[in-house]
N, C-alpha and C positions, 0 to 999 in steps of 0.2 A: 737740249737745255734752251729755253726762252732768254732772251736777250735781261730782261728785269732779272731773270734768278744768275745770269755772268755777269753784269755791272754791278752786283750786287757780291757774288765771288770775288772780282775785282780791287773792287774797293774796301773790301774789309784787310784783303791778303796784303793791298801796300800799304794800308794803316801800320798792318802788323810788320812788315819788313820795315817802315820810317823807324816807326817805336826801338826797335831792335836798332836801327843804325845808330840816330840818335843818344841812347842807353850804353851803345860803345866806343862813343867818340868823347874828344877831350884826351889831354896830354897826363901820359902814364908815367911811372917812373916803373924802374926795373920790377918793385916788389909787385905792381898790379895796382897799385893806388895812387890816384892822385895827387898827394904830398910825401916826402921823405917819412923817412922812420923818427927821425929828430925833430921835427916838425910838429909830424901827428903828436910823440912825448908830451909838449913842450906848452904845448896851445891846451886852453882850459877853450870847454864849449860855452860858446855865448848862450843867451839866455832864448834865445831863438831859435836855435840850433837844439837846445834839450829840450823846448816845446814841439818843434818837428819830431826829434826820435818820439817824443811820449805819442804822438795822437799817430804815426806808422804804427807804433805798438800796439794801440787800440785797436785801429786800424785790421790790422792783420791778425787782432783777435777774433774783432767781429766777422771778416771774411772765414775764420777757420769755422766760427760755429754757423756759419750761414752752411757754408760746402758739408758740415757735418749732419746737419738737418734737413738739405736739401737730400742728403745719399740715403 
């Protein structure tokens, strides 16, 4: 293996290991989420917060027909 095709190994592998760290950190509570159960209840979503879920939605639609099309 040529030195270009291992730093290249390399550098994708700790991308992917940061990603993962980052994606697991931040302070849990028992249930696995972020805020209490009473909390999550209680709290209506800002109007930010249900423009984010809408466009992950899109989002992750347009991702399924990409992988669908591509296979």
């Amino acid at each position: 293996m040529n030195a270009k095709t291992f730093t290249t190994a390399a550098l994708i592998g700790s991308m992917f290991l940061a990603s993962a760290t980052f994606a697991a950190g931040g302070p849990r509570n028992s249930d696995g989420g972020g805020r209490s159960a009473e909390t999550a209840d209680s709290e209506d979503l800002t109007t930010i917060e249900v423009s984010d879920l809408q466009f992950m939605r899109e989002e992750e639609k347009l991702a399924r027909d990409v992988y669908l099309t591509m296979d």
